[in-house]
Every structure is written in C-alpha cells, then in structure tokens.
C-alpha positions as CSV (number, residue, x, y, z in Angstrom):
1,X,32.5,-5.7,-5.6
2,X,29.0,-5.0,-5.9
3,X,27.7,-2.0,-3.9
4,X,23.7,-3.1,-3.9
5,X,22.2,-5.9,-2.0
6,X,21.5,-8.9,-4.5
7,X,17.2,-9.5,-4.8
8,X,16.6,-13.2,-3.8
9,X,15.5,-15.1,-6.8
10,X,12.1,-16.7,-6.7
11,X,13.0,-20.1,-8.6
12,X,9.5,-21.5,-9.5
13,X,10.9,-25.1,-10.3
14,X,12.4,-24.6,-6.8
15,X,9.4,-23.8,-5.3
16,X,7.3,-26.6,-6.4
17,X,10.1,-29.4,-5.0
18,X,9.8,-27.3,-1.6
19,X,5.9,-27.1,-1.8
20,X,5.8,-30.6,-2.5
21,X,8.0,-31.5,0.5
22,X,6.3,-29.3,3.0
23,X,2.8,-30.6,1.8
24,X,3.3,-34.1,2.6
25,X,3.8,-33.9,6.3
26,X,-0.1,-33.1,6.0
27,X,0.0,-36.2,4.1
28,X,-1.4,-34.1,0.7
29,X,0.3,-34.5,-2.9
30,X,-0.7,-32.2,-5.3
31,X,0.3,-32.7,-9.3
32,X,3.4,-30.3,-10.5
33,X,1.3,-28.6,-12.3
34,X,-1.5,-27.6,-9.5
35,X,1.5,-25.9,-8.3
36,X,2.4,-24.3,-10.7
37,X,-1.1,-22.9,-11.3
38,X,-1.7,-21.9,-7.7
39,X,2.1,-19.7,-8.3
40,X,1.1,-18.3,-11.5
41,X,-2.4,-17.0,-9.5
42,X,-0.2,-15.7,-6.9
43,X,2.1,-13.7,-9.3
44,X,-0.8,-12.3,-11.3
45,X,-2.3,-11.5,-7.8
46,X,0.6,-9.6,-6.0
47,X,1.0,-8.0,-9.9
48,X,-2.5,-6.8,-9.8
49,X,-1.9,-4.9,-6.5
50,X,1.2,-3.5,-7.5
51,X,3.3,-5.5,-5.4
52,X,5.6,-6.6,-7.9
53,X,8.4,-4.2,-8.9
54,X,11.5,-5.1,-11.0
55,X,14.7,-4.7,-8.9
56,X,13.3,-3.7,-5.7
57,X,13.8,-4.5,-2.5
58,X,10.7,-2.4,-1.0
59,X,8.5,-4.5,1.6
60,X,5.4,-4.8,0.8
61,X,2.6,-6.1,3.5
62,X,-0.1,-8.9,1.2
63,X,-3.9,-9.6,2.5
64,X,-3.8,-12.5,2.5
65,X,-7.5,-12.7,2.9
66,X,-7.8,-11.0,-0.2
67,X,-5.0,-13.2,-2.3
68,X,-7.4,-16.1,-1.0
69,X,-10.2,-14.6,-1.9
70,X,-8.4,-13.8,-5.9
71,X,-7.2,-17.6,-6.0
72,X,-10.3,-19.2,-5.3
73,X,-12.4,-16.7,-7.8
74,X,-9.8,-17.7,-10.2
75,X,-10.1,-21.3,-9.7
76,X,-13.7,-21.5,-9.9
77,X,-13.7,-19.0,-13.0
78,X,-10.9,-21.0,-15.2
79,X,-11.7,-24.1,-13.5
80,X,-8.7,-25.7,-14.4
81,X,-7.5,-27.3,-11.4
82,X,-9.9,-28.9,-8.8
83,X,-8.3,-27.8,-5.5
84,X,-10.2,-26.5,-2.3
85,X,-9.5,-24.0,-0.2
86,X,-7.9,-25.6,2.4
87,X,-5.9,-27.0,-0.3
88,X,-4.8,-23.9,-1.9
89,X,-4.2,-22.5,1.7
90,X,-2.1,-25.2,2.5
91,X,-0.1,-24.8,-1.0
92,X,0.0,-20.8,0.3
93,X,1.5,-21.6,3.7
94,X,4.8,-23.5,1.3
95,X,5.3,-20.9,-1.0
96,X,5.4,-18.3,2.1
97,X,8.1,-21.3,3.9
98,X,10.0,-21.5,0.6
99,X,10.0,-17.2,0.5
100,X,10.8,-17.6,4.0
101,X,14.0,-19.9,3.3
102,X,15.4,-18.1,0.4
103,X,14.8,-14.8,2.1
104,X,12.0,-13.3,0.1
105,X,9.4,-13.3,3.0
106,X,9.7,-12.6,6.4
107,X,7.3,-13.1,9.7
108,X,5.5,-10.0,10.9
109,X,6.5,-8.6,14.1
C-alpha cells in the first residue's frame, strides 16, 4: 500500500501524439520533431527557473510570458526549427491540455 501520492508522469512520446491531435483542429501539422524541440525548450525553461524538482509535488505558478519570451530567443538563436510564434503558442496551449489530462497542470482559479 503506498502511503505517498504517485507524481504523474510526463510521457514525452505521449505528448507529441496528443499535441499532434490537438493542433489539427486549427488545421496545423508540425513534424515529430518540432515537437519535440519546442518540449525540450520548455524543460530547459521551467529547469532554469527552478521549477523542476525530482519527486515533488509542489505547485509551481509559470510566466508564461516569459517561457514565450525563452522559446522564441531560443529558436531564433539555435535556429533549428522554423516555427512562429503563434505556432509555438499554439504547440504551448497542447502540452498545457496534455498536462491538463494526465493531471500535471491545472487551470488557475
């Protein structure tokens, strides 16, 4: 019998299947790997603001302004993906719906 609450597990292959799906009712399709690039900016984001913590289940609140702000910098800098910023907002708003659906994320009151 475990005692603790079990974390939710952010499954990144997961993630881009749901992402994919929620993009296309805007009628966008992004490449796997855009994806994958926008999620790796978005861990090394939240990881640069101390928001990531092994094994805890602390709330934490995220600009999102300010992630925005990070991923396009990054984009621009590395340019290794060609996405614009309504793009990489709209790939945003499906990784919050996928942390939303496996209990990650939830909406602010």
């Amino acid at each position: 019998m475990k005692t603790e609450k079990e974390l939710p597990e952010f499954d990144d292959v997961e993630a881009v299947k749901f992402i994919q799906k929620f993009v296309q009712k805007d009628n966008k399709k992004f490449t796997d790997e855009d994806i994958e690039y926008i999620l790796d900016v978005i861990f090394d984001y939240c990881d640069s603001q101390g928001l990531i913590k092994e094994d805890s289940a602390e709330e934490a609140e995220i600009d999102e302004a300010a992630m925005l702000d990070f991923i396009m910098k990054t984009i621009k800098k590395e340019q290794i993906v060609k996405l614009t910023e309504e793009d990489v907002e709209l790939i945003l708003e499906g990784e919050f719906e996928y942390g939303k659906s496996i209990g990650i994320y939830k909406e602010m009151e």
